[in-house]
matplotlib code that plots the C-alpha trace (Angstrom):
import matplotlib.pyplot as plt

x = [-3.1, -2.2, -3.0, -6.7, -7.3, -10.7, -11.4, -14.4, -14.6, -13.8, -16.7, -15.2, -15.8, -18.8, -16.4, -15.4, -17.2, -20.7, -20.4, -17.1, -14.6, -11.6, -10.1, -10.1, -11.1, -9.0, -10.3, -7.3, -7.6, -4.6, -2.0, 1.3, 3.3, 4.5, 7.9, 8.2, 6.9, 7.5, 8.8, 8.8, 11.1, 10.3, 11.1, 9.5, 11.9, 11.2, 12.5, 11.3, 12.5, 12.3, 12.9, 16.1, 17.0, 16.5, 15.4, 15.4, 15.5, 13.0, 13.0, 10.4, 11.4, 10.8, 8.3, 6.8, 7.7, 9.1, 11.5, 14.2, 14.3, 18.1, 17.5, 19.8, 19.5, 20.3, 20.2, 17.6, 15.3, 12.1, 9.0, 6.2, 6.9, 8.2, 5.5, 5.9, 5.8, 2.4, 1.2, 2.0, 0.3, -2.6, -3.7, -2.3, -5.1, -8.0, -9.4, -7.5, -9.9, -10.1, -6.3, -6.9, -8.7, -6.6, -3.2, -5.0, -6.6, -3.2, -1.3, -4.3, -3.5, 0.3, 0.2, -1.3, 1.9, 4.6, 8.3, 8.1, 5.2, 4.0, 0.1, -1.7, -5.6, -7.8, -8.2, -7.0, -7.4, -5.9, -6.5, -4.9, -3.9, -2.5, 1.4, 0.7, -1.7, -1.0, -4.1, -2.9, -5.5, -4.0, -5.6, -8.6, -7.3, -5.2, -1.9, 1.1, 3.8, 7.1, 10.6, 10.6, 11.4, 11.6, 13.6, 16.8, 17.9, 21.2, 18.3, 16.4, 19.4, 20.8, 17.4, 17.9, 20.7, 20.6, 21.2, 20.0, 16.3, 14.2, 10.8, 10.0, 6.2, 5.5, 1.9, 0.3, 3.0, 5.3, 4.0, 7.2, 7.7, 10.8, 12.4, 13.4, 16.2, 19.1, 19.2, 20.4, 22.5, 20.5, 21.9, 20.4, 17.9, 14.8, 15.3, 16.1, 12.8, 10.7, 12.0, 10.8, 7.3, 7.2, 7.7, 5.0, 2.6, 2.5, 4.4, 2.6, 1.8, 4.4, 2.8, 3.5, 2.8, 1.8, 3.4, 1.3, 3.9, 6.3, 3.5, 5.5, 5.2, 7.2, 7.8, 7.3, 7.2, 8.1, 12.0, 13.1, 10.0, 10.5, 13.9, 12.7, 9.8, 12.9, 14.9, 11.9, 10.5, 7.1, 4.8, 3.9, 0.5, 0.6, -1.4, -1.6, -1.9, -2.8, -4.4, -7.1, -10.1, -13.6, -15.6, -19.5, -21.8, -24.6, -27.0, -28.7, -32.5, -33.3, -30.8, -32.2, -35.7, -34.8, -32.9, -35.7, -38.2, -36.1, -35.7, -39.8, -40.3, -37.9, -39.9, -43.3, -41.9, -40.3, -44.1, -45.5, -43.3, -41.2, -37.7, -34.9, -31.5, -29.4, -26.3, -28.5, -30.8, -27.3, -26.2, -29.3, -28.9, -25.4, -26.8, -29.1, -26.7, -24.5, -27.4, -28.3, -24.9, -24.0, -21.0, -18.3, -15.0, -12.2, -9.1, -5.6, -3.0, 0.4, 0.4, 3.7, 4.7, 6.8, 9.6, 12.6, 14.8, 15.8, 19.3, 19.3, 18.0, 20.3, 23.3, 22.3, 21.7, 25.1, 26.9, 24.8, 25.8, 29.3, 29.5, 28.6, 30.5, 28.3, 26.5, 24.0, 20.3, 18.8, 16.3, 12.6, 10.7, 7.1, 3.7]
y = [-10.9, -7.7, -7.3, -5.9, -3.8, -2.3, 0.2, 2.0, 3.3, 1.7, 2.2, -0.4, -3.9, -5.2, -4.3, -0.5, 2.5, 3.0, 4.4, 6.2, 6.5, 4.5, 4.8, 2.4, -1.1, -2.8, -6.2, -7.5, -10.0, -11.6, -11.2, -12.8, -14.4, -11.3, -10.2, -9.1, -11.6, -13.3, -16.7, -19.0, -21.6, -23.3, -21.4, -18.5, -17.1, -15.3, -13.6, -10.9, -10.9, -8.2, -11.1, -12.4, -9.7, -10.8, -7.3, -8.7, -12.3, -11.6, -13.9, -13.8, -14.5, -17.1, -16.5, -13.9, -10.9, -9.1, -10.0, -9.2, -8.5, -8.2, -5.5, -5.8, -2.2, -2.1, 1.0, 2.1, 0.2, 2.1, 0.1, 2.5, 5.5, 8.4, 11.2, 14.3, 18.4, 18.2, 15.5, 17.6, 20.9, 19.0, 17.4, 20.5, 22.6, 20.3, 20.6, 18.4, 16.0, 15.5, 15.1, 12.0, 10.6, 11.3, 10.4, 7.2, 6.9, 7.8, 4.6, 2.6, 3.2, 3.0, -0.2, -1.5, -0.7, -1.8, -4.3, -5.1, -5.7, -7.1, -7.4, -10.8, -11.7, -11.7, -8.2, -5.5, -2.2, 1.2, 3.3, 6.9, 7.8, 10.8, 11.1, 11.4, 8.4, 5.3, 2.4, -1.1, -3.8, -6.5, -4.6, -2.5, 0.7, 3.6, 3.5, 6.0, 6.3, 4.8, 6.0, 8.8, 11.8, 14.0, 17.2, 15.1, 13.5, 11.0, 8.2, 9.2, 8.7, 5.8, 4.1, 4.6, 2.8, 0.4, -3.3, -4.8, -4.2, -5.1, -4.4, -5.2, -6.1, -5.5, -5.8, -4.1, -4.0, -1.7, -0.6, 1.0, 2.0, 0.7, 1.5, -1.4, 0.7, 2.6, 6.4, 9.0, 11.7, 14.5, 17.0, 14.9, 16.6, 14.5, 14.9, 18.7, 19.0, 17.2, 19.4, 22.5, 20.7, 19.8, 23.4, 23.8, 21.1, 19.9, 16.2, 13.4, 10.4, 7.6, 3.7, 1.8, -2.1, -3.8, -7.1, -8.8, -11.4, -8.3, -5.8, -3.3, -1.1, -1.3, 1.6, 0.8, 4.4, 7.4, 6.9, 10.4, 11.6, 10.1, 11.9, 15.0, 14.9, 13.7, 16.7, 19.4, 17.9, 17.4, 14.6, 13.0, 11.7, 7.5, 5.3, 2.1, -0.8, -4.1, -7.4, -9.7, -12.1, -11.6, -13.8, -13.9, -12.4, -14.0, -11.8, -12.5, -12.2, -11.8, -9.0, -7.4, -7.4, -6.4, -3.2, -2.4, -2.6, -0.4, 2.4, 2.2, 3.4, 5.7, 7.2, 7.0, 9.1, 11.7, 11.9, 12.5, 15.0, 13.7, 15.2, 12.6, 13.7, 14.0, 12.0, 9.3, 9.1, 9.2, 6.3, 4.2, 4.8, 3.9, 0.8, 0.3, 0.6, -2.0, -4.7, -4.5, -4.5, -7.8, -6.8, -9.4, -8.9, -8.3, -10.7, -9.5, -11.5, -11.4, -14.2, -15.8, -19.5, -21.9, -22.5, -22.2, -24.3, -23.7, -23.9, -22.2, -19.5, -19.7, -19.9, -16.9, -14.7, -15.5, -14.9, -11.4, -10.8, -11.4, -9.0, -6.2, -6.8, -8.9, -5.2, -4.9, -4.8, -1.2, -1.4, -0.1, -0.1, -1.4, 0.5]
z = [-25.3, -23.6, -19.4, -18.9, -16.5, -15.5, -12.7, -10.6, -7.6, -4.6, -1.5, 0.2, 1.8, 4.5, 7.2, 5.9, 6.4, 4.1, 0.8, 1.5, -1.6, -0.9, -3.9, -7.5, -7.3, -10.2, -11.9, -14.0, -16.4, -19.1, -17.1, -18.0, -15.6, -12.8, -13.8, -10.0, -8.2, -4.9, -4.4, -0.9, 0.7, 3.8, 7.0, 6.6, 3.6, 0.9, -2.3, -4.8, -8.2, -10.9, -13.7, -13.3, -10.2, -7.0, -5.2, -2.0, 0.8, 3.5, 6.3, 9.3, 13.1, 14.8, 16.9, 14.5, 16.0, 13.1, 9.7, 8.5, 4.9, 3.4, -0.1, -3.0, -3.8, -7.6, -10.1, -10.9, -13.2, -14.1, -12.9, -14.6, -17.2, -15.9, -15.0, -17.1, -16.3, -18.7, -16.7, -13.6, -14.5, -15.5, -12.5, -10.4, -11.7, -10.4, -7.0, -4.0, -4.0, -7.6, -7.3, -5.1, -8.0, -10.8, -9.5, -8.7, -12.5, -13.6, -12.2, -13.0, -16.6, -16.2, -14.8, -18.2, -19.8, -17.5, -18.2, -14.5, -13.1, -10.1, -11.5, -11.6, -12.3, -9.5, -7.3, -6.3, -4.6, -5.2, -2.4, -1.5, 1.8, 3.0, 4.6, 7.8, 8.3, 6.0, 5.1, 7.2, 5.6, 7.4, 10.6, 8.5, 10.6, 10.0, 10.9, 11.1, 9.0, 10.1, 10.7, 8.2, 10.1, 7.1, 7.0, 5.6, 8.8, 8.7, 9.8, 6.5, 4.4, 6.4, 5.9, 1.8, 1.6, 4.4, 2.7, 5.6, 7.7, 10.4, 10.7, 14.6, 14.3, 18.2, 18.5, 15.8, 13.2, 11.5, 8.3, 6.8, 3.3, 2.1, -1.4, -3.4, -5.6, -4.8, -4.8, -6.9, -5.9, -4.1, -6.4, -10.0, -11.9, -11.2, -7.7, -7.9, -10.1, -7.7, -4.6, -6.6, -7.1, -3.3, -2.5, -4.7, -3.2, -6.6, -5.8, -7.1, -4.7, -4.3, -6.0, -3.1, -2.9, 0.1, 1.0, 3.5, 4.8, 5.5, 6.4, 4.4, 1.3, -1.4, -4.0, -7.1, -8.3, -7.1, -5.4, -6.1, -5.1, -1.8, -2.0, -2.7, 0.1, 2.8, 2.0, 1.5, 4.9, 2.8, 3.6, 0.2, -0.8, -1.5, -3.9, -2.3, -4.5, -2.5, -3.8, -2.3, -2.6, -1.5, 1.2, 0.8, 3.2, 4.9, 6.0, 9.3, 8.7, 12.9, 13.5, 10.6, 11.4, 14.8, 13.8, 10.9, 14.1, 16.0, 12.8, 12.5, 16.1, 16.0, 12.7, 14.6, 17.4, 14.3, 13.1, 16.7, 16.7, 19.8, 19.5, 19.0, 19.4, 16.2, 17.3, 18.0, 15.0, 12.8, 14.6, 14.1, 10.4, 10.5, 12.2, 9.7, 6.5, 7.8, 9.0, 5.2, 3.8, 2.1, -0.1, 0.3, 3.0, 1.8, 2.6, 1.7, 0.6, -1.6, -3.9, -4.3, -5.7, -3.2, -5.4, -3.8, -2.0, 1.6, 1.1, -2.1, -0.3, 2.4, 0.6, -1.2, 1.7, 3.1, -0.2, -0.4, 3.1, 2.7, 0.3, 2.0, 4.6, 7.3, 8.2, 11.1, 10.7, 10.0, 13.3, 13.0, 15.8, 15.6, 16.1]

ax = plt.figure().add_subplot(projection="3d")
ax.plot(x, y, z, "-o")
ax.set_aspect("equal")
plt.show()
């Protein structure tokens, strides 16, 4: 039986703001086993596999103050069809906003039809954010993109092909989008004919997947997009795809009664025709809307199955690193 995937839109969890799009909320069902999934050893280590590729070993420091994750870097191995000019035009012609939406429809579908993908039942959330301020659920805040300096800096291009990472955590995190493939030559035709749509502000969003035990973002489409944005020095859009489970809500009947008691005065002094002072009266029905809202939390989390062996893991690491060369780590500093 083929992967199900069904969609609305996303207002958001008990602790969000009220009734604000966020984005698609995606309920998948009949998923087959992840063909890029991540797997655990004890220590704190990690893989991801596309099949039978291992993308990357991840291990986090003692201490927790950051990881370092070590990235194979292969060729390119499409993760989602490729976006078409038709496509393109299509979606150009609607309204921004309406953009936000589509682009976000659009990998909703994709991920339907996908070789590798990362999709498993339970929840998940597609949400768009903007370049210059990137979603962080492990922290329900926004939080600014990392290390990217845009413009096609060395660091930019250094950071593409950097094997080895680390993502300093500090106190709040790092929140860096990493790519998990190699990239083409600046000069290819895919990345030559997403420059010319960045100049255009046509340049679709980049699918990025957040790994909560890396507090990263992985592409998973969109690498020559990123290219293109680096060396147009345009921030692109992102369509973040994150999965989680929900924690009921009890609602607490005093505070509520309390609050409703409050909003009633407040109304009797409207009809006497006392003044009450805008700011204020928003705010008490802020107040209001979240006393009486019992949709669940939301608790992110990347599922992964613990079944690898320490030194297994261990030994591969040291065979990838001697491969390359025993390079230093790629340093990004935290937020």
């Amino acid at each position: 039986m083929a992967i199900t995937i069904h969609y609305q839109d996303d207002t958001g969890d008990h602790e969000r703001e009220y009734e604000q799009w966020r984005g698609l909320l995606l309920t998948v069902s009949n998923a087959p086993k992840p063909a890029m999934r991540l797997r655990t050893a004890a220590g704190k280590r990690m893989r991801l596999d596309a099949g039978d590729l291992p993308l990357l070993w991840a291990e986090i420091e003692e201490g927790y103050n950051g990881v370092t994750i070590y990235r194979n870097l292969p060729q390119r191995r499409h993760c989602l069809p490729a976006i078409s000019s038709t496509e393109v035009q299509h979606i150009a012609a609607a309204s921004s906003e309406q953009q936000k939406r589509l682009w976000l429809k659009h990998f909703a579908q994709a991920l339907c039809d996908v070789d590798i993908s990362c999709l498993s039942d339970g929840l998940w959330a597609l949400e768009y954010c903007d370049g210059s301020q990137i979603y962080h659920p492990h922290w329900r805040s926004k939080r600014g993109l990392r290390a990217w300096h845009l413009g096609g800096g060395e660091e930019d291009f250094q950071l593409l092909q950097a094997p080895v990472v680390y993502l300093d955590w500090c106190m709040s995190g790092n929140g860096q989008v990493l790519n998990l493939f190699a990239p083409q030559h600046k000069d290819s035709g895919r990345v030559k004919w997403w420059r010319k749509l960045a100049r255009a502000g046509q340049l679709p969003p980049l699918l990025v997947w957040y790994i909560h035990s890396l507090n990263a973002y992985l592409i998973l489409d969109g690498h020559d997009r990123l290219q293109a944005s680096l060396l147009e020095g345009v921030r692109p859009g992102f369509a973040v795809l994150t999965s989680f489970y929900e924690v009921a809500v009890q609602g607490d009947t005093r505070r509520e009664q309390a609050i409703l008691h409050q909003v009633n005065l407040v109304a009797e002094r409207i009809d006497q025709g006392i003044h009450i002072n805008p700011d204020s009266f928003a705010g008490m029905q802020k107040l209001l809307a979240q006393a009486f809202d019992h949709r669940p939390m939301r608790r992110f989390i990347t599922r992964s199955t613990a079944s690898l062996q320490p030194q297994f893991w261990q030994d591969e690491v040291s065979a990838f690193m001697h491969n390359k060369g025993q390079p230093e780590a790629f340093y990004l500093e935290g937020l």
